[in-house]
C-alpha positions in Angstrom: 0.0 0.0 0.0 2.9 2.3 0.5 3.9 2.5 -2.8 0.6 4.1 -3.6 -0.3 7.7 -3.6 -2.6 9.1 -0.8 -5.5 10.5 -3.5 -5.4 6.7 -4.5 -5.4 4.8 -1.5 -8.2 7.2 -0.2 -10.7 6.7 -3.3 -9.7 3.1 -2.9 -11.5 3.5 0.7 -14.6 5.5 -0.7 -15.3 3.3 -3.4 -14.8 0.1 -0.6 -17.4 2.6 1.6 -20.0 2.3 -1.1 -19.6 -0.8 -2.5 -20.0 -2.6 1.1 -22.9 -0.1 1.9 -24.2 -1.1 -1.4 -24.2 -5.5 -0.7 -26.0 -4.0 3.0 -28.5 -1.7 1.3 -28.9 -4.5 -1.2 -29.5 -7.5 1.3 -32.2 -5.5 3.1 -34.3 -4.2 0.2 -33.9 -7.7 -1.6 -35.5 -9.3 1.7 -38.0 -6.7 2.5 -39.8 -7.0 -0.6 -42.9 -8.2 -1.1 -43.6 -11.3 -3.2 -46.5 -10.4 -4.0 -45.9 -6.6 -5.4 -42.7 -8.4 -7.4 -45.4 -11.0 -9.0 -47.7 -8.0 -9.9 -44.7 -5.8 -11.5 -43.6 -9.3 -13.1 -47.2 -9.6 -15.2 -46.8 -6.2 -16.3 -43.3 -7.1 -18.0 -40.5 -4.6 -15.9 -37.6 -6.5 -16.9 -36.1 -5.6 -13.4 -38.6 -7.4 -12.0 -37.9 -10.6 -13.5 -34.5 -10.4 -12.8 -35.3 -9.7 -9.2 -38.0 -12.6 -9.1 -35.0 -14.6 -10.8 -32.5 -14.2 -7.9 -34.8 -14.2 -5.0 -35.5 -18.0 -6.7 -31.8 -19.0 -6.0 -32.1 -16.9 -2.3 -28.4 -19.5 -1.5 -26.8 -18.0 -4.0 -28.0 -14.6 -3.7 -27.3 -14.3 -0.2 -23.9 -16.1 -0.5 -22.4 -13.4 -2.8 -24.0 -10.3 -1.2 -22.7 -11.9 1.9 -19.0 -12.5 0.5 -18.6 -9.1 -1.6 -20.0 -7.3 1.7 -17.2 -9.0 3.9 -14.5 -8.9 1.3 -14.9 -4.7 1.2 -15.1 -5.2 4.8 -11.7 -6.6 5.5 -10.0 -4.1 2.9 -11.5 -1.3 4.4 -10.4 -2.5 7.5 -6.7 -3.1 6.1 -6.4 0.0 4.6 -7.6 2.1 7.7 -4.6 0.4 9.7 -2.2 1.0 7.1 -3.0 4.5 6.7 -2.8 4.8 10.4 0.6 3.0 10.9 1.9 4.9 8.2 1.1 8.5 9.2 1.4 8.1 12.7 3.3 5.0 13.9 3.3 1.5 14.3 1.7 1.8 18.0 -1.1 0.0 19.9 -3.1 3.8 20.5 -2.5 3.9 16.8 -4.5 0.7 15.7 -7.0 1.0 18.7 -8.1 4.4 17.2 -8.1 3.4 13.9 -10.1 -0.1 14.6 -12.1 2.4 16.4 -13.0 4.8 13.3 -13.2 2.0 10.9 -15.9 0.9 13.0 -18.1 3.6 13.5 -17.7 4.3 9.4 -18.9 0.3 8.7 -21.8 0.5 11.6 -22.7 4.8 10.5 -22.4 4.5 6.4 -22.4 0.7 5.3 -24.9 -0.8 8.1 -27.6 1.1 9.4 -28.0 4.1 7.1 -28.3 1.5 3.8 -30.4 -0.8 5.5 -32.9 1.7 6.8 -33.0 3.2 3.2 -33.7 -0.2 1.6 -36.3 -1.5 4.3 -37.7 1.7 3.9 -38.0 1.6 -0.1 -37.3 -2.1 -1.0 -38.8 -1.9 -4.5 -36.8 1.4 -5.6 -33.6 -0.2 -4.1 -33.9 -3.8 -4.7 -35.4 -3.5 -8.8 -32.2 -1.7 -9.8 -29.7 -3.1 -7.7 -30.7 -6.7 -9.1 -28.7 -5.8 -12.6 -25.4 -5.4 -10.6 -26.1 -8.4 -8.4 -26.8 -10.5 -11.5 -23.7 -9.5 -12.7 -21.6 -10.4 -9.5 -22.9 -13.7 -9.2 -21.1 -15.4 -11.8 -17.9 -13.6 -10.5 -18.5 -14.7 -7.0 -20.4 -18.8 -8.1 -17.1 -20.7 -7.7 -16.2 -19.3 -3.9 -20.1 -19.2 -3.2 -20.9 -23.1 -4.1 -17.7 -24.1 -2.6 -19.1 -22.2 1.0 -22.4 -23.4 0.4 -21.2 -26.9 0.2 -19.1 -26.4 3.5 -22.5 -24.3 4.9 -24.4 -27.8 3.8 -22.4 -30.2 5.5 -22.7 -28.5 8.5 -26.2 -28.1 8.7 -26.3 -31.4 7.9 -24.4 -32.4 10.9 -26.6 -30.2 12.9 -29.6 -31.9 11.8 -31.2 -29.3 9.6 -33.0 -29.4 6.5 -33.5 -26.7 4.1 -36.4 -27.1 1.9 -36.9 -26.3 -1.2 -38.5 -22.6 -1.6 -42.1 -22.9 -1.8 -44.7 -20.2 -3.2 -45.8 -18.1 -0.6 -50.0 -18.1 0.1 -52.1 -16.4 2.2 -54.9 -17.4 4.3 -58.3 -15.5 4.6 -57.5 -14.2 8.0 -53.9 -12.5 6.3 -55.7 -11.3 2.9 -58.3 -9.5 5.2 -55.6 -8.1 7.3 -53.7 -6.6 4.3 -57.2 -5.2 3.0 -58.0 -3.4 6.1 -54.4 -2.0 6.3 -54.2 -1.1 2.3 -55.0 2.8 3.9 -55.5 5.0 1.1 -53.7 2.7 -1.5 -57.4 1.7 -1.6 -61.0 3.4 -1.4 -63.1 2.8 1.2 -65.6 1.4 -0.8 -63.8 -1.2 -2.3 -61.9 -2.1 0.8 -65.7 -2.4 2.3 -66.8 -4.7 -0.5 -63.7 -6.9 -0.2 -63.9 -7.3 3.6 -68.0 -8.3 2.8 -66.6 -11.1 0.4 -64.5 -12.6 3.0 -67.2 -12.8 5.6 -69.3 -14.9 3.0 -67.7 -18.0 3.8 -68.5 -16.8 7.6 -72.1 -16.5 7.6 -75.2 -18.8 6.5 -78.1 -18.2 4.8 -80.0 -17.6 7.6 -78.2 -14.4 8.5 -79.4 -12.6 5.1 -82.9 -14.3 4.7 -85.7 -12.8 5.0 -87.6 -13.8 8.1 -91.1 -16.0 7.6 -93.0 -13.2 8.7 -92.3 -10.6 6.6 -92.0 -13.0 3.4 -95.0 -11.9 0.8 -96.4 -14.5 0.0 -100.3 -16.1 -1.9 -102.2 -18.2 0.2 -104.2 -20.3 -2.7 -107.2 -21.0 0.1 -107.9 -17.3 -0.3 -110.6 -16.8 -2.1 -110.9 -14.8 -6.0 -111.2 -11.2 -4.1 -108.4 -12.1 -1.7 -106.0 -13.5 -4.5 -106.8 -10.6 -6.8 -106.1 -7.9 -4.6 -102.5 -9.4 -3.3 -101.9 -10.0 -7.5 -102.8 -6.1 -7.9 -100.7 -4.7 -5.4 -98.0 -7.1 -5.0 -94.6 -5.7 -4.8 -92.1 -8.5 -5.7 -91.8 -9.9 -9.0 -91.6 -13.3 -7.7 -93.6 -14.7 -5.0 -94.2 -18.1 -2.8 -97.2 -19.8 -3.0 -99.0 -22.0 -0.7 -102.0 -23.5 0.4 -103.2 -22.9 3.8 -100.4 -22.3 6.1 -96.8 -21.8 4.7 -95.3 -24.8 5.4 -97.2 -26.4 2.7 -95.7 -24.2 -0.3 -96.8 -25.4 -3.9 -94.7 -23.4 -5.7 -93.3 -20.2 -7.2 -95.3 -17.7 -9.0 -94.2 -15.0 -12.0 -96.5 -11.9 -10.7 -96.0 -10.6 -14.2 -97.4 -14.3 -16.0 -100.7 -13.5 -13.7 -101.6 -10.3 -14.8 -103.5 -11.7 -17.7 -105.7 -13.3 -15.0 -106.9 -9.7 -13.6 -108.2 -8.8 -16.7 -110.7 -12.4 -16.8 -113.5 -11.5 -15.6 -113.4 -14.6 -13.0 -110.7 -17.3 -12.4 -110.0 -19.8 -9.5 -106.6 -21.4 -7.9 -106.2 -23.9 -10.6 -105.8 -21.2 -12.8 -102.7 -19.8 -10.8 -101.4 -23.4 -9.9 -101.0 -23.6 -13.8 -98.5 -21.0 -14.0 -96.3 -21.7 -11.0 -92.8 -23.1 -11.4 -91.2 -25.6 -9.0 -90.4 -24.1 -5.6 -86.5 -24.4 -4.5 -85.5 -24.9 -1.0 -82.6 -24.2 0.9 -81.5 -26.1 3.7 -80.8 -23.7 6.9 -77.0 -23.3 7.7 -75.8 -23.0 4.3 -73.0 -20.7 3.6 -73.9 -17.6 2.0 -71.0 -18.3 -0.3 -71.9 -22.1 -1.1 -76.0 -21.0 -1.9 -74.2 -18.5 -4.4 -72.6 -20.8 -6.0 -75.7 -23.0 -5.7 -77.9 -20.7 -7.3 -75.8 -19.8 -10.2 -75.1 -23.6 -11.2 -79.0 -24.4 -10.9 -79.7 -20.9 -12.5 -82.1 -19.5 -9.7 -82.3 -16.4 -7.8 -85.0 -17.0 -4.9 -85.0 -19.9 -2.4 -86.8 -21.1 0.8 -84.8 -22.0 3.9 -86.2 -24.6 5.4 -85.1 -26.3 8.8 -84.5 -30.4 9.5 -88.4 -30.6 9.6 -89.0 -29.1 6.9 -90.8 -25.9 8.1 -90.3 -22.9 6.3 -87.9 -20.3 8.1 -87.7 -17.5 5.4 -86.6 -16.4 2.0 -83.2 -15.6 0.4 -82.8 -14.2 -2.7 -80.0 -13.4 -5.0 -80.6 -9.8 -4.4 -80.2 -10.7 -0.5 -76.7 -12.1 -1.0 -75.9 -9.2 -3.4 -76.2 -6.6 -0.9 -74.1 -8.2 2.0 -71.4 -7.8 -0.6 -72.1 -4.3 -2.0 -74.8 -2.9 0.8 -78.4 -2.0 0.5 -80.1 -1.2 -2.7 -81.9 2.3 -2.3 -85.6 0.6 -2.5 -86.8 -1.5 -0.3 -89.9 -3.9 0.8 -92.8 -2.3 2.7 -92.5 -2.8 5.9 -88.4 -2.3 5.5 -86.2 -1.0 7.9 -84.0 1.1 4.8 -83.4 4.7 5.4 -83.5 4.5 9.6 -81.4 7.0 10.8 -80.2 8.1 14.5 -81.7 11.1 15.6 -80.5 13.2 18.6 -78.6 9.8 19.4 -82.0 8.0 18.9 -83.4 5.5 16.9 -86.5 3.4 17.3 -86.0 -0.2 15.2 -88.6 -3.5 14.9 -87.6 -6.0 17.8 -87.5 -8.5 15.0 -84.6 -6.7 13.1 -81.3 -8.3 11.8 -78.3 -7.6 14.3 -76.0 -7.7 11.5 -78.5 -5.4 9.3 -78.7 -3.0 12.6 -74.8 -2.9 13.0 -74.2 -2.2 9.5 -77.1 0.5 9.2 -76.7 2.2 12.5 -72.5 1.3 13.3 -74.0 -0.5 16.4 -72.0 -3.2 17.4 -74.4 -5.8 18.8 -72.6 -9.5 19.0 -73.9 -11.8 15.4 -72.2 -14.9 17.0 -75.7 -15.8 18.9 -79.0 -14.9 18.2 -79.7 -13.3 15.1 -82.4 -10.4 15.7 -83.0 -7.9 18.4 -85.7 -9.2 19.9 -83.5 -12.9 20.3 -80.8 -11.1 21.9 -82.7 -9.5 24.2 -84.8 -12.4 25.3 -81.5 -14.3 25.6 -79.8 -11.7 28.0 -82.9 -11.2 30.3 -83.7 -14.9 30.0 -87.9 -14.2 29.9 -89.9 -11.9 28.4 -90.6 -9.1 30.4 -94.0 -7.7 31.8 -93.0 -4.1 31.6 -90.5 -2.0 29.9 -87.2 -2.5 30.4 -83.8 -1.3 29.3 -80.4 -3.0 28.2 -77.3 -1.8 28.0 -74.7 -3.2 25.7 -71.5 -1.0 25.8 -72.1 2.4 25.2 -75.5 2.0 23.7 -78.8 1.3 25.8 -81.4 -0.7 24.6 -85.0 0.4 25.8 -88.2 -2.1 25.4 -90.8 -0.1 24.0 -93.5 -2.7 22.8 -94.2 -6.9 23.5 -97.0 -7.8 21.3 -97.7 -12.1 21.1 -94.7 -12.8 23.4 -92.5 -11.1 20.8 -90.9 -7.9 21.3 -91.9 -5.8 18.6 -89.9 -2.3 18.9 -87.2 -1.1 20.5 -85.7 2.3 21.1 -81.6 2.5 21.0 -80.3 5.3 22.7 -76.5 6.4 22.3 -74.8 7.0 25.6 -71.4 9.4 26.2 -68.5 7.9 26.5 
């Protein structure tokens, strides 16, 4: 080293500073960046990308020469340092302890922390570019890295350990709805609402979107001509149940728009409507919302009956039903609905036999959808017996007032908003 000039031997240590801050700031980005962003930029064809993807495949051999080319600059730098020391200001221990000193805080200052922080900070600007160099090296540095590897092999071996193969990475449910909710403004709200309402399809049954028995419209056929006539006229679904008697005993499905030639006869009877119904289609209770979706799109239907292990009819789901627990409420709803409630002055007064999971997604409440499944079955299962007079619950910071208990039912409720 003595025979070379100062300017040399110094720009011999700044390039050693930057190449062994570049293998640090290239080891961090490399591992900090995500798979899944590398597979997306890898479909759209960035060439940088596929080199990237490329050496992240052979992670060994990747490591192995950032590894050797970041201790090789290492040790020179180190050498140099002491030369430079003993040569300006003696061969003394003071000497080297200072300069062992410096070189030090230069490797931990400019070639560990700062580079690292920078490319776990912005893997993807770091990593895509630096992956031309590093493809370059690795032929340089393959005979020294396969002959460590082979010596890092044995003794793993010895020790018992494995490495497998490198397998794709995969994400469950649980992770995917983790990185929605965290996606921030990458994302609208919106969208991130829609996707976190696709998720919980697989969560929830058809019995958590039906529509209950009593408020299914329906055409009893043991009405007579007025009766039937009146419901055809003013009927507000396009597709109704029919049955004869008491709902249990449904007959079928009737197209409201394949009757209305019957209003203009001047007289008809139920055979005349039993001609134009279509088969009825039922759906066992418990199935996944997910499962009937893909049920009714393979038998190409869009209105089923859930029906319990005896066969009594529980309610009605619809495509439409399923539809909006993905993408929320349409803006019209059924008369009788519950559509367009709003708090008032912290307020609201619901139906006792309302949907929890349609109250916390229309009001923000936050009533438990693990148990019952309406108001009035949560209520009745937290006081344990209907009660003779008005009563209130209070469920976190919202209170629950009783306001009417009609056929041992509690038919409406007032929810009151309390301060925090």
């Amino acid at each position: 080293m003595e025979s070379f000039p100062l300017w040399l031997q110094l720009l011999l240590l700044i390039l050693l500073l930057l190449a062994s801050a570049f293998f640090s700031i290239a080891e961090t980005s490399m591992m900090a960046l995500s798979r899944f962003r590398l597979g997306h930029l890898v479909r759209q064809g960035r060439r940088s990308a596929r080199i990237t993807a490329g050496l992240l495949g052979q992670t060994d051999r990747l490591l192995g020469t950032i590894l050797l080319g970041n201790n090789v600059a290492n040790t020179a730098l180190t050498a140099i340092v002491t030369a430079l020391a003993i040569r300006y200001f003696g061969d003394d221990d003071r000497v080297i302890l200072i300069a062992t000193t410096v070189v030090a805080v230069m490797l931990i200052v400019f070639c560990e922390i700062t580079p690292k922080v920078i490319g776990a900070t912005h893997p993807e600007r770091v990593a895509l570019p630096a992956s031309y160099v590093l493809r370059g090296l690795m032929p340089l540095f393959s005979p020294v890295v396969w002959t460590i590897n082979l010596f890092v092999g044995r003794l793993l071996a010895l020790a018992g350990v494995r490495p497998s193969e490198p397998r794709e990475q995969t994400l469950s449910l649980d992770e995917l709805r983790t990185i929605v909710l965290e996606s921030g403004r990458f994302m609208p709200h919106k969208h991130r609402s829609i996707l976190l309402n696709l998720f919980d399809l697989e969560r929830i049954s058809v019995d958590d979107v039906m529509v209950p028995r009593h408020r299914v419209e329906a055409l009893d056929l043991a009405t007579e001509e007025r009766g039937i006539r009146e419901q055809l006229s003013t009927c507000y679904h396009n597709k109704i149940p029919v049955y004869e008697g008491e709902i249990n005993r449904v007959v079928g499905i009737l197209h409201v728009r394949r009757a209305l030639g019957l209003l203009q006869r001047e007289a008809f009877d139920a055979d005349d409507v039993r001609e134009l119904l279509s088969p009825p289609y039922f759906v066992p209770s418990g199935t996944p919302v997910f499962r009937q979706l893909q049920f009714f799109q393979e038998n190409r239907q869009r209105l089923g009956l859930v029906v319990d292990e005896y066969g009594e009819v529980l309610g009605l789901v619809t495509l439409e039903d399923i539809v909006e627990e993905v993408i929320g409420e349409f803006t019209t709803t059924a008369p009788g609905g519950e559509t367009g409630q709003a708090w008032t002055d912290d307020e609201v007064v619901v139906e006792g036999t309302a949907s929890l999971r349609d109250l916390n997604r229309r009001l923000g409440t936050q009533f438990p959808v693990d148990g019952p499944r309406t108001l009035n079955g949560l209520l009745l299962d937290v006081l344990q017996e209907l009660p003779e007079a008005p009563v209130s619950v209070r469920f976190g910071n919202l209170a629950v007032e009783i306001q009417q208990i009609e056929d041992r039912v509690i038919r409406s409720a007032r929810l009151r908003r309390l301060p925090h």
